[in-house]
C-alpha positions in Angstrom: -5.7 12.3 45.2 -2.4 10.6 45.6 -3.9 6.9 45.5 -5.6 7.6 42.7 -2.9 8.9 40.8 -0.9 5.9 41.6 -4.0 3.9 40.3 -3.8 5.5 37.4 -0.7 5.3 36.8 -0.3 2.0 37.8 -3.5 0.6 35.8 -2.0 2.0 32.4 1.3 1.3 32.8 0.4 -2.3 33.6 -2.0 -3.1 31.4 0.1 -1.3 28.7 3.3 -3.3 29.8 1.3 -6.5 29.3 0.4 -5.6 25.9 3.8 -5.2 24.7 5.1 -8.5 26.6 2.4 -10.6 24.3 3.4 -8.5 21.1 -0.1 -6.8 20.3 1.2 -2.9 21.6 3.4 -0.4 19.2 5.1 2.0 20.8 4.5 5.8 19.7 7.7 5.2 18.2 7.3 2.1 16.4 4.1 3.3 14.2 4.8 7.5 14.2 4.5 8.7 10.0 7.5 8.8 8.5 8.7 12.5 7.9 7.4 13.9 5.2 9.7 14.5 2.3 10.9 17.7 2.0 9.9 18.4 -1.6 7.1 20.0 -4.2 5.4 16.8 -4.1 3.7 17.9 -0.6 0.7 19.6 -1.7 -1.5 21.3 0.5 -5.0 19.6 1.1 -8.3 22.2 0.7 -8.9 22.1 4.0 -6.6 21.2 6.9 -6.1 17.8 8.0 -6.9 16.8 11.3 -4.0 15.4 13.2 -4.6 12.4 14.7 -2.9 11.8 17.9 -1.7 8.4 19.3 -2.2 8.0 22.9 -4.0 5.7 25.8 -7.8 6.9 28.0 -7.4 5.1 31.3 -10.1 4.9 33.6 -9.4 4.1 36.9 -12.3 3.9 38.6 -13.4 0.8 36.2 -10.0 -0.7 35.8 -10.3 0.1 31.5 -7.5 1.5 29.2 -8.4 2.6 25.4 -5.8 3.4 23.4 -5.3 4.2 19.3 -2.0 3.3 19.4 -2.0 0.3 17.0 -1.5 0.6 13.1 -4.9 1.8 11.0 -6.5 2.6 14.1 -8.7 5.7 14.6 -10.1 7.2 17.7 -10.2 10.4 18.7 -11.5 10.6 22.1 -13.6 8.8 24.7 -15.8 9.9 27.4 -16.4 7.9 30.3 -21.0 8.1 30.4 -21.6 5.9 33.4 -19.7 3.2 35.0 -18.6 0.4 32.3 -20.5 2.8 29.8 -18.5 4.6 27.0 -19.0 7.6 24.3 -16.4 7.1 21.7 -15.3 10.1 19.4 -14.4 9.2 15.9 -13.1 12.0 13.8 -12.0 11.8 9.9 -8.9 13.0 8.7 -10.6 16.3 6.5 -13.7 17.8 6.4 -16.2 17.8 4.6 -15.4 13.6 3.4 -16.8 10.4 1.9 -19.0 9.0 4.3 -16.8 6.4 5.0 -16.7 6.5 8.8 -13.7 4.3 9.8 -12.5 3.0 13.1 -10.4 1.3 15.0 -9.1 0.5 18.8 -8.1 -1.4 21.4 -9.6 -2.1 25.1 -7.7 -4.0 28.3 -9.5 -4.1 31.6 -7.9 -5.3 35.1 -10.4 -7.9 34.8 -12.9 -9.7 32.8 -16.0 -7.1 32.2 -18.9 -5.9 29.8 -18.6 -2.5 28.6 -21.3 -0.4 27.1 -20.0 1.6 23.6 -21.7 4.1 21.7 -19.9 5.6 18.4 -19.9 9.4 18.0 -19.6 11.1 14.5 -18.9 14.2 13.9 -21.3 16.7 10.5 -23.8 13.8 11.6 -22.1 10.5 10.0 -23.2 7.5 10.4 -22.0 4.7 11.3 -21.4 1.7 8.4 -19.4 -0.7 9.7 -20.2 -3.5 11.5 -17.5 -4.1 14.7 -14.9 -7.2 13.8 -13.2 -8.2 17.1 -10.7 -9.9 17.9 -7.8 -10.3 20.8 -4.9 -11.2 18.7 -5.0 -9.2 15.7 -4.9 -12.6 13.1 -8.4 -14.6 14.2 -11.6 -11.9 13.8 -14.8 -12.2 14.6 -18.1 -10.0 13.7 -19.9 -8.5 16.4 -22.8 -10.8 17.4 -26.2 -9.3 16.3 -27.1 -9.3 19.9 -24.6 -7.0 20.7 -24.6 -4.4 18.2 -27.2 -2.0 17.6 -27.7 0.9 15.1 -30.4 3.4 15.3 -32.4 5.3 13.2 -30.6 8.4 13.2 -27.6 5.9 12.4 -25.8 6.2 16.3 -24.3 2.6 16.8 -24.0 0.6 19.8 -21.8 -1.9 20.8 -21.8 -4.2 24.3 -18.8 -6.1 24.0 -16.7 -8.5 26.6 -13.7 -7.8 27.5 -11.3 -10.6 29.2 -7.8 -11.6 30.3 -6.5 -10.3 27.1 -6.7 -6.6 25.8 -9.7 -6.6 22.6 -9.3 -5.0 19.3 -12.1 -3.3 17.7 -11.9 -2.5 14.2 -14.3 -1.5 11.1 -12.7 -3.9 9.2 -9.9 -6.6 10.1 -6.9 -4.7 9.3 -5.1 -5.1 6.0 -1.7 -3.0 6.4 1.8 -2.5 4.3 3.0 -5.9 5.8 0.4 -8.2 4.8 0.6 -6.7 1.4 4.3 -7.5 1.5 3.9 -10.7 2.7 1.0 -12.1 -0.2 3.4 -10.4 -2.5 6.2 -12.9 -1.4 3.9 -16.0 -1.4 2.9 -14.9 -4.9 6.2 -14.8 -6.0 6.8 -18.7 -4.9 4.3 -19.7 -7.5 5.2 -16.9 -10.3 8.0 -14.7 -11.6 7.4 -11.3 -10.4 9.4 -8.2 -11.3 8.9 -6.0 -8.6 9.8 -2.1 -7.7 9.4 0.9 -5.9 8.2 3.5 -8.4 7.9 6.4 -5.9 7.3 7.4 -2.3 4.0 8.5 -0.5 3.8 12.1 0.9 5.5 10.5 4.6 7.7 8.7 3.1 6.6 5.1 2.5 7.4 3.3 -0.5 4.9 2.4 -3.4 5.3 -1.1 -4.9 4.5 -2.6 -8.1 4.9 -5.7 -9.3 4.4 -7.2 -13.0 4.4 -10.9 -14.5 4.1 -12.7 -17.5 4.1 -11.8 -21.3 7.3 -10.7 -23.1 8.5 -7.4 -23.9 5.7 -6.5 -27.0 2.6 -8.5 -24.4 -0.2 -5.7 -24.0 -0.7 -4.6 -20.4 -3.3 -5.5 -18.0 -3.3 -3.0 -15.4 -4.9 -3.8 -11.7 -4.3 -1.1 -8.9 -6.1 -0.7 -5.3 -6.3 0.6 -2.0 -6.5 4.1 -3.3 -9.1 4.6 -0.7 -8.2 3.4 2.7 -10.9 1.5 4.1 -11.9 -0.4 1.5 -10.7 -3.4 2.7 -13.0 -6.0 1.2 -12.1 -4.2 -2.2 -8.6 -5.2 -1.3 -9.3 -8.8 -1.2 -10.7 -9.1 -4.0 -7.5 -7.6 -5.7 -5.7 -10.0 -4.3 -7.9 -13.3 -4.9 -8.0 -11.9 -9.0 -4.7 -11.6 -9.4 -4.0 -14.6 -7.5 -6.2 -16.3 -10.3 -3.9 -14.6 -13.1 -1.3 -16.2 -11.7 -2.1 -19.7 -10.9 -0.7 -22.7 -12.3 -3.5 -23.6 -14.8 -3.8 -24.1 -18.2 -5.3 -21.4 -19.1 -3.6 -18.7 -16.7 -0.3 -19.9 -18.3 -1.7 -19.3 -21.6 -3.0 -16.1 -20.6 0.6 -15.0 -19.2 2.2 -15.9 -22.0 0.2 -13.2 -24.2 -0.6 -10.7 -21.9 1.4 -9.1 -19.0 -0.3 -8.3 -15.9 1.3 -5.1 -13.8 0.0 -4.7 -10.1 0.3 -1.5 -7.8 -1.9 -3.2 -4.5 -1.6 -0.1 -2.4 -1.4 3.2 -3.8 -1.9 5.0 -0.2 0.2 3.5 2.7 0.1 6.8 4.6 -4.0 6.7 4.9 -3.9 3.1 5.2 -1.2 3.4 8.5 -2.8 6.4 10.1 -6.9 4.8 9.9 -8.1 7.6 7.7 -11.5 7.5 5.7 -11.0 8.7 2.5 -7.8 10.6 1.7 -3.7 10.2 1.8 -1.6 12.1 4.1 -2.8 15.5 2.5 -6.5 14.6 3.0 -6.8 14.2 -0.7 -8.8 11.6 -2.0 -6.5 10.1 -4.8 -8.8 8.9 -7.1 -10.2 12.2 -7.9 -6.9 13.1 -8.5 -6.1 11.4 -12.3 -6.1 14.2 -14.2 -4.5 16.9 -11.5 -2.1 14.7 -10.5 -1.2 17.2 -7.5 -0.2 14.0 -5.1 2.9 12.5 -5.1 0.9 8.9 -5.4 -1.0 9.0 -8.4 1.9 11.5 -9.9 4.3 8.4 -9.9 1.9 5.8 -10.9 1.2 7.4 -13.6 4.7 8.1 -14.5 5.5 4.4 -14.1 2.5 3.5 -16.3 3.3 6.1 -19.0 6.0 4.7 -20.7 5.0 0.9 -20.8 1.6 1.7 -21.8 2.7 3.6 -24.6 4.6 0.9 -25.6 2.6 -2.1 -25.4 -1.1 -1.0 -25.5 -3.1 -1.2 -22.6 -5.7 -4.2 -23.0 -7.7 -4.0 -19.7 -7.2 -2.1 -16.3 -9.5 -2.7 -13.4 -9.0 -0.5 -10.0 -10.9 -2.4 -6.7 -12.7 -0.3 -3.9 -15.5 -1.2 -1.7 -18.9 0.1 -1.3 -22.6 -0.9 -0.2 -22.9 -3.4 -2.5 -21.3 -5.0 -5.5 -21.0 -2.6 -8.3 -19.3 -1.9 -11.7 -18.5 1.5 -13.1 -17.6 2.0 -16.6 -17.0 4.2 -19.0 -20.1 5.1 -21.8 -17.8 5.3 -24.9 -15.8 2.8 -24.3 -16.5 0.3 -27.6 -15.4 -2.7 -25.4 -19.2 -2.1 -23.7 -20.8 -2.9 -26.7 -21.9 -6.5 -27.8 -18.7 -8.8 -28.9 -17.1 -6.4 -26.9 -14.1 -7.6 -24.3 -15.8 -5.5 -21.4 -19.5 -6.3 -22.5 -18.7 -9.9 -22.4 -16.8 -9.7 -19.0 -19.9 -8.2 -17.3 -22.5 -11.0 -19.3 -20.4 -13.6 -18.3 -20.3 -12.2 -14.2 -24.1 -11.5 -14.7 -24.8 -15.4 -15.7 -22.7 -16.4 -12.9 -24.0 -14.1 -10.6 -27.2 -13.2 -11.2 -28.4 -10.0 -9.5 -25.6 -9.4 -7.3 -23.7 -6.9 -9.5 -25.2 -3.4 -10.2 -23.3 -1.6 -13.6 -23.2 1.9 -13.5 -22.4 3.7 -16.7 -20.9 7.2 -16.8 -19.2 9.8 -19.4 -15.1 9.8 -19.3 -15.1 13.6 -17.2 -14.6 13.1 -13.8 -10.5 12.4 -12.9 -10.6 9.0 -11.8 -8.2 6.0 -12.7 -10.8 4.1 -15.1 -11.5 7.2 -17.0 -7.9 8.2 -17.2 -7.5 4.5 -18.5 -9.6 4.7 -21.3 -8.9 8.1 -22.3 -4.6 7.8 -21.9 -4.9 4.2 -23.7 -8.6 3.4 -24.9 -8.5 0.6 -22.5 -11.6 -1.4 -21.1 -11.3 0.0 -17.7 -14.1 -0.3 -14.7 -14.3 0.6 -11.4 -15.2 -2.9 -9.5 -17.0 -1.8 -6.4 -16.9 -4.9 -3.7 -19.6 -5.0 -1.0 -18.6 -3.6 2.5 -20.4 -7.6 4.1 -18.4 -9.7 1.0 -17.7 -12.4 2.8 -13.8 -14.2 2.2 -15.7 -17.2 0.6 -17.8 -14.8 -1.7 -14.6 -12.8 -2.4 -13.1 -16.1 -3.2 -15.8 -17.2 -5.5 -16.4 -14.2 -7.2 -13.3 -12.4 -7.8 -11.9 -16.3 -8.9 -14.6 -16.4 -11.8 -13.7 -12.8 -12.5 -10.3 -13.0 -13.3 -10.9 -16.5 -15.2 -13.9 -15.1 -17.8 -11.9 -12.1 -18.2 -8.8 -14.6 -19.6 -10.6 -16.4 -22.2 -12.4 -13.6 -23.3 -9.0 -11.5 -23.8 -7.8 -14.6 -25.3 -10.4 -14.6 -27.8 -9.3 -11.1 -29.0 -6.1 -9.8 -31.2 -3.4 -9.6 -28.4 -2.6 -5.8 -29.4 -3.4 -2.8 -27.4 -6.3 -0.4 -28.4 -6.3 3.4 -29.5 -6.5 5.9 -26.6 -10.4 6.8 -25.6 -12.5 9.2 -27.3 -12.5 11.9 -24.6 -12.0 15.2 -25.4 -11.4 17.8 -22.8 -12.1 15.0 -19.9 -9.6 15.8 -16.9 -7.5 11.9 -18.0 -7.2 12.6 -22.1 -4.2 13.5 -23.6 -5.7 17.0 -24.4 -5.3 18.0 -20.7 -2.1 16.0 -20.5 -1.1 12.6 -19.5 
């Protein structure tokens, strides 16, 4: 009894210690939420939220430690099965949810071994993402076909090797509050950015938003993301369009010169931080939430938008996720659809470049989400663009590149003045149910 507790001890304390020598372990301290503000803007969720606790499994007997400690990671318990063979527990943040079953660990043995992983959903999930790996948290790699397995019934498998340096296993590579931060500071080397915070998430953390280009009459262009936070391949997209808006071409500084392009890259820190599925700190999913407004988030985007769009017209607003496949949603009244249009030409244009990859789904302005509150609030051409969960960076590259670059000359080719708000009575975004 005694050796083994000194085993155990000893193996997670070890491991654990070399961790944070080479940098790649947060303390509890280091990553805990934020307190939440002590205000209205806390709403209660529907249904509780699942707390998700931070903490290490160590396993003696096979010289393994897991732990969950790490930014955007999620797991939420692990059962030792056989020797070197592992059930992992991955809970979502709410109930019922999106099925967007996110994940996200690390592993250190004692010594080099293969361990045997099988992912366990709760309500009968299944899994979606394939494992990225990686023992650094910068260079990623996809789990060899070899070595991941999915069933049927939609139970995944994983055999993975684990060497001299603890392994991280995530859904997606990790795209957290910093690297945002950090893009947003190369961006700023190459164009004039007027940044702020226009509010704080339910814990605490700030939301940014940055704008450039056009002067003080230039109609808006409005890009926001990362409302949902797992989309991560959604997220790079935003970032490779709006890296094309402000590149140093003839035709992006003509663009910037008529139009002014306002960015808000990560509208939920909170979910982002803590790994969940769908939802921010209050297990709400914020874009179901633009016409409520009942989370502090989307409340103080909207307020930031208000004013400006009011102003200067909105000309085009675009909001990124990530699903199955490529996909565009968009809004069935919205005139810019129709032939000559700015959003009917955007699509052709992504249709003759890419031909078959992207699906366009067209729906009526009544559910509460940004795009429909876009079109309704300004009368913008607003879509949802959906980015495939598999996009790889080069297709990201590609596609979002030739995205932002038809959608300047065609905006180009049109009055620079912002159009009438949408025709949308009694939708959850018009002005009839307030702003």
């Amino acid at each position: 009894m005694r050796t083994a507790s000194i085993l155990r001890r000893a193996l997670a304390c070890g491991i654990l210690a070399w961790m944070l020598a080479a940098g790649g372990c947060a303390t509890p301290a280091s990553i805990a939420t934020p307190p939440v503000a002590a205000t209205a803007d806390a709403q209660p969720a529907q249904h509780a939220v699942v707390p998700h606790l931070r903490r290490d499994w160590t396993f003696p007997a096979d010289g393994v430690v897991f732990d969950n400690r790490l930014p955007a990671a999620r797991l939420n318990d692990v059962t030792r099965l056989a020797p070197g063979h592992y059930r992992l527990r991955i809970e979502p943040e709410i109930l019922p949810v999106n099925p967007s079953p996110w994940y996200g660990f690390r592993v250190a043995t004692d010594a080099p071994r293969t361990l045997a992983l099988e992912f366990d959903y709760p309500a009968g999930y299944r899994h979606r993402y394939v494992p990225k790996l990686s023992t650094d948290g910068h260079r990623w790699r996809e789990a060899p076909a070899h070595a991941f397995s999915l069933d049927d019934d939609g139970r995944a498998r994983l055999q993975v090797e684990v060497g001299s340096q603890p392994l991280q296993v995530f859904a997606q590579p990790p795209l957290l509050p910093a690297d945002v931060a950090a893009w947003t500071t190369r961006l700023g080397q190459r164009v004039a950015l007027e940044q702020q915070v226009f509010g704080r998430s339910l814990a605490g953390r700030p939301l940014h938003l940055f704008a450039f280009g056009g002067d003080t009459q230039a109609p808006l262009v409005l890009v926001i993301g990362r409302q949902h936070p797992p989309e991560n391949t959604g997220h790079l997209a935003l970032m490779e369009f709006v890296d094309a808006l402000a590149a140093d071409t003839p035709l992006a500084r003509d663009f910037r010169r008529r139009y002014r392009v306002l960015v808000a890259p990560m509208l939920n820190p909170d979910g982002v931080v803590e790994g969940h599925w769908r939802g921010n700190l209050a297990g709400a999913d914020l874009n179901r939430d633009w016409g409520p407004f009942a989370q502090p988030e989307t409340r103080a985007l909207r307020d930031a938008l208000e004013e400006e769009g009011e102003r200067r017209g909105v000309a085009f607003a675009i909001d990124f996720h990530s699903t199955f496949r490529d996909m565009f949603y968009t809004v069935d009244k919205d005139p810019s659809r129709r032939p000559g249009g700015v959003l009917h030409d955007w699509i052709q244009a992504m249709h003759e470049r890419f031909p078959g990859r992207i699906e366009v789904k067209t729906y009526a302005a009544t559910s509460a989400v940004f795009k429909n509150w876009a079109y309704c609030r300004f009368g913008a051409a607003a879509v949802t663009y959906e980015v495939g969960d598999a996009t790889t960076p080069a297709a990201l590259g590609e596609v979002s590149g030739h995205a932002a670059s038809s959608l300047m000359r065609r905006l180009m080719a049109v009055p620079a003045t912002g159009p009438a708000p949408g025709d949308c009575p009694g939708s959850p975004g018009s002005p009839a149910h307030g702003p």
